[in-house]
Each structure stands twice: as structure tokens, then as C-alpha cells.
C-alpha positions in Angstrom: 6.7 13.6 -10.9 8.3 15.2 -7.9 9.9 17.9 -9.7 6.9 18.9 -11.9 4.4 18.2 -9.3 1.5 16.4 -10.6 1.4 13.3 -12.6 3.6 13.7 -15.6 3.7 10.2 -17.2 0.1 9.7 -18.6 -0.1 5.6 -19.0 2.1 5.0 -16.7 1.7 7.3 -13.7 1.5 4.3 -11.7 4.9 2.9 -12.2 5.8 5.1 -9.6 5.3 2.6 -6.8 7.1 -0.1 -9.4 10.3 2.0 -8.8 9.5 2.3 -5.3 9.8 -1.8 -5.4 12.6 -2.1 -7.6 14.9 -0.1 -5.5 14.3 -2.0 -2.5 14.4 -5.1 -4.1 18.0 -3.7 -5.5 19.9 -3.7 -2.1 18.0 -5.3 0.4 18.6 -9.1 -0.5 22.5 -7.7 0.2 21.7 -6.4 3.4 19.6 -9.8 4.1 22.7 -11.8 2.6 25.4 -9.8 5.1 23.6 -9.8 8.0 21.8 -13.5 7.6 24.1 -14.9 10.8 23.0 -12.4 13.2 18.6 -12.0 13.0 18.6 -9.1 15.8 20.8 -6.8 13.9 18.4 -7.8 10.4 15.4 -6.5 13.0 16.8 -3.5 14.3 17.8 -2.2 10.0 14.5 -3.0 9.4 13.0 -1.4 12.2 15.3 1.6 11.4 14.6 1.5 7.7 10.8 2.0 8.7 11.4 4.7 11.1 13.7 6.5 9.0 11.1 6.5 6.0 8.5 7.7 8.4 10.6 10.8 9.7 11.4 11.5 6.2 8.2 11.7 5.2 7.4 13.9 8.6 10.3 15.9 8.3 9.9 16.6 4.1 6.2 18.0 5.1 7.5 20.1 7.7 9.9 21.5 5.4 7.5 22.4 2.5 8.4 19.7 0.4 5.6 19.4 -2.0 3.0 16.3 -1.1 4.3 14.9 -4.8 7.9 14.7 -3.6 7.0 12.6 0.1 4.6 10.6 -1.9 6.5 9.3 -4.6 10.3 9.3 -4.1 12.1 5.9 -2.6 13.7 7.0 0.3 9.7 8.8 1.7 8.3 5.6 0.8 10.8 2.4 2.3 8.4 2.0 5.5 5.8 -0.3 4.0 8.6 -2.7 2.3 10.9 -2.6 5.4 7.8 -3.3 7.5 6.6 -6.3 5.5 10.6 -7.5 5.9 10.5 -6.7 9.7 7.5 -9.0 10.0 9.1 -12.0 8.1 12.2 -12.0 10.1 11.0 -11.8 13.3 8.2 -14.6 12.4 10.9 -17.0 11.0 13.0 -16.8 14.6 11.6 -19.1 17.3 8.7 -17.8 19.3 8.9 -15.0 16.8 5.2 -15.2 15.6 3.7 -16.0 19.0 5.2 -12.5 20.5 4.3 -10.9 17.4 1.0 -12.4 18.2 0.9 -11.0 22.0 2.0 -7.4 20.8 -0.9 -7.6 18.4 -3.8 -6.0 20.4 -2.0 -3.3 22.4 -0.3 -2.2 19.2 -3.6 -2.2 17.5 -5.5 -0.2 20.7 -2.4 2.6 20.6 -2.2 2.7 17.2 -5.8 2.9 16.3 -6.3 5.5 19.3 -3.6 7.9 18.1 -5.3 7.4 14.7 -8.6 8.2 15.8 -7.5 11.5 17.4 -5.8 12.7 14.0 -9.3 12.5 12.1 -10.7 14.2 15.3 -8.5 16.9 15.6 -8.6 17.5 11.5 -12.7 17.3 12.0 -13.2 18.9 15.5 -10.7 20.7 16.4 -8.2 22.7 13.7 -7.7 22.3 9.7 -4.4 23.8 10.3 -0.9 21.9 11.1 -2.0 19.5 8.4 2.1 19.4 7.3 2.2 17.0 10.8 -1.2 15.2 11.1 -1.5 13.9 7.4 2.5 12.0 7.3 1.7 10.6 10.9 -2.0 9.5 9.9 -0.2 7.9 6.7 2.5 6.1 9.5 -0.1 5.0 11.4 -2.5 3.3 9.3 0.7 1.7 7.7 1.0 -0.4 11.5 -2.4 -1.1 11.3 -2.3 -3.0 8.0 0.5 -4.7 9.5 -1.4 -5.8 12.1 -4.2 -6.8 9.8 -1.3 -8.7 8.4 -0.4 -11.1 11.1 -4.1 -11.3 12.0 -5.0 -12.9 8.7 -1.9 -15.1 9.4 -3.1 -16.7 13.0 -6.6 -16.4 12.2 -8.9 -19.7 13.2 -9.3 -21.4 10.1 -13.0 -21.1 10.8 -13.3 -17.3 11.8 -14.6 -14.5 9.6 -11.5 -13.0 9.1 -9.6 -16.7 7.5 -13.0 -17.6 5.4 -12.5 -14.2 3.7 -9.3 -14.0 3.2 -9.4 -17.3 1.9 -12.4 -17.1 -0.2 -11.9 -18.1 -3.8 -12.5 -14.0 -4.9 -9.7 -13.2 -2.9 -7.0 -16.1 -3.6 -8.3 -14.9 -7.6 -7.5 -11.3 -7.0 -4.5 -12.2 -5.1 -2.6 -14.3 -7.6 -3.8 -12.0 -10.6 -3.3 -8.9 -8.4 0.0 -7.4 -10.4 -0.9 -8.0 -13.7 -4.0 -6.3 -12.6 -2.2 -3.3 -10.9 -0.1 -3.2 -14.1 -2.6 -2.9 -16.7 -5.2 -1.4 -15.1 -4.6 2.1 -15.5 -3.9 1.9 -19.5 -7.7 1.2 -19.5 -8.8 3.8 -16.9 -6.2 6.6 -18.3 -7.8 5.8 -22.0 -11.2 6.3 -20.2 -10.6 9.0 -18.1 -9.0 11.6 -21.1 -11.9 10.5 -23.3 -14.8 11.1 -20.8 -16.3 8.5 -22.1 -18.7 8.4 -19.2 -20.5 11.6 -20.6 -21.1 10.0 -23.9 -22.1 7.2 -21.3 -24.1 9.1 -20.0 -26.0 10.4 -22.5 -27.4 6.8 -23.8 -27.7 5.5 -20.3 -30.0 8.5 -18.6 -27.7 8.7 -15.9 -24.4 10.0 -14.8 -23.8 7.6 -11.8 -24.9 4.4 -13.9 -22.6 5.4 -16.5 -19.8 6.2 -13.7 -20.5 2.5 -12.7 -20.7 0.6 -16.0 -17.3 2.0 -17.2 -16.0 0.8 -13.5 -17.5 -2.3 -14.3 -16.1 -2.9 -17.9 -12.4 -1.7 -16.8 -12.4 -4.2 -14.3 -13.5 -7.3 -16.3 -10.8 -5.6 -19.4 -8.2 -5.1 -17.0 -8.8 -9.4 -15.7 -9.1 -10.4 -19.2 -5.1 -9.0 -19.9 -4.3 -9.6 -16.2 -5.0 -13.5 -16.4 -3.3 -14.3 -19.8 -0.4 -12.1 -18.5 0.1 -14.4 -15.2 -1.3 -17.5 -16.9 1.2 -17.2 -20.1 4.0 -14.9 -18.9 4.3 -14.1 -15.6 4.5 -17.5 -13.9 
């Protein structure tokens, strides 16, 4: 995909962020394993791993690196895992999730300020420089889903926030939630290169109704081989 810049594997395009995954998953149990005795030094690699991702991604724009090659290779994409991993260590050393807890809202007010001045100065001010505002926008709505994160973790059992992520829809989509990334796109791609919402369409009346019935059908298709795949295989 990165060196023929577009999306080059028809059904599975998405096993991009598979790989991503995979790669990870390939060294960072070792670096978990060596470095198991001494929890700061596990921090600080995983804080560097994040940061180093992030400047990749920076740099690689700044460079003329084609949006393809940031957005799909390993090494421009490490921040999210290595976040998530950041976040487990430090919540599993003593006190760790209560000052994870007390950095919570002023990381959320920075963050979500610098955020908000990206979109403002792509909508207000200039559409150029795009090379530096779109990786940083990326980097920083990465921290805020990691805030969401340990939010939905501390969350009052009887706030908004837990009765939603614990709702019975959500626990369903979570525990079906790969099989449902992984098969989803054979459906859509089948769709998509058939256009079959113009044939749709044309017995429906209406574009947008057809747009939303083929939504609708791929979805319940792509549970019906997502929960036999968890239910039968998987687990």
C-alpha cells in the first residue's frame, strides 16, 4: 500500500492495521519479559515508543512522505499500542491509577485546547502547513481516547459514562468486535465494486434510503459471521 499509494489489496485492505498489531505483539511481550523487575524503565520505553511513533509520523509529513506511507507502515503507527501498554503498567504499580486519575482533567483541558486550535487554524485561519497540523491533530486525539480510556475505567458505576459503556449493545459489540472488524469489509468491498446501492436505488425511490438499507444489511451480515466466528472459533 505504501509504495503504490492507494489501497492495493481489494478484500483485505484492512489487514493493514492486523499487521500493525502483529508486529507489536512480535517484540513487545520480550521487552515486557526483560524489563518486568524494573516498572519505571517499562514506562519510560513505552512512553518513548509513543513519542517516537508520533515524531515519525510528524517528521514523515514534513518530508513528503506520502499520507499512505505514515498511515499504514508499523513503525508511523506504534503510538496507539504503546499508549494502551503505558496505561496498563502504570495502573498495575501502586497508586498508579489514582495519579493517572489526577492527571486526567488537565491532560484532557491541554490536550483538547491544542486540539481545538488545529481545527481553528485549518477553518479560520490558513489551509496551508497541513504536512504539520493533520499528524499533530492525529497525536492529539490519540491522548484523548486515552483519557476516555481511564475515564470509563473510574467511572461511578451509576454515571452516564459506566451505564453506557456497560450497556448490553456495547459489552455485544465489544466481545464480537474482531470478528466484526475482520469480516466486515469482504461484505462492504463486495457492495462497494458492485454499486449495488444504485440498483438499490432504483427499486427503493431514493438514493439515501438505499445508502442506508445496504448499511443496514452489512451490519446484521457482518454479526451473523462475526458471532459464529467468536462463538465456534475464536474463543
Amino acid at each position: 500500500m505504501a509504495m503504490h499509494g492507494e489501497w492495493s489489496l481489494s478484500y483485505i485492505d484492512h489487514f493493514w492495521s492486523l499487521a500493525v498489531e502483529e508486529h507489536f505483539y512480535l517484540f513487545w511481550p520480550a521487552v515486557v519479559f526483560l524489563l518486568a523487575r524494573w516498572p519505571r524503565a517499562l514506562i519510560a520505553v513505552s512512553l518513548a515508543a509513543v513519542l517516537c511513533a508520533m515524531l515519525a509520523r510528524l517528521t514523515g509529513s514534513l518530508m513528503g512522505l506520502s499520507w499512505w506511507t505514515t498511515y499504514v507502515l508499523t513503525p508511523f503507527r506504534l503510538d496507539g499500542l504503546a499508549l494502551g501498554a503505558f496505561l496498563a503498567v502504570v495502573a498495575r504499580q501502586q497508586g498508579g491509577l489514582e495519579r493517572l486519575v489526577r492527571a486526567l482533567l488537565p491532560v484532557v483541558v491541554v490536550v483538547g485546547g491544542l486540539l481545538a486550535v488545529t481545527f481553528v487554524w485549518t477553518r479560520l485561519v490558513s489551509h496551508e502547513g497541513l504536512e504539520l497540523v493533520l499528524p499533530v491533530r492525529a497525536a492529539l486525539i490519540l491522548v484523548l481516547l486515552a483519557c476516555l480510556l481511564v475515564w470509563a475505567l473510574i467511572a461511578p458505576e451509576r454515571s452516564a459514562t459506566s451505564r453506557f459503556f456497560r450497556s448490553r449493545c456495547m459489552v455485544f459489540l465489544g466481545t464480537y468486535s474482531y470478528g466484526l472488524y475482520v469480516y466486515h469489509h469482504f461484505i462492504s468491498y463486495y457492495l462497494t465494486i458492485n454499486r449495488t446501492e444504485l440498483e438499490l436505488a432504483q427499486w427503493l425511490g431514493s438514493h439515501g434510503a438505499a445508502v442506508v438499507l445496504q448499511a443496514t444489511v452489512g451490519t446484521l451480515a457482518s454479526l451473523a459471521v462475526a458471532y459464529p466466528s467468536y462463538e465456534l472459533f475464536e474463543r
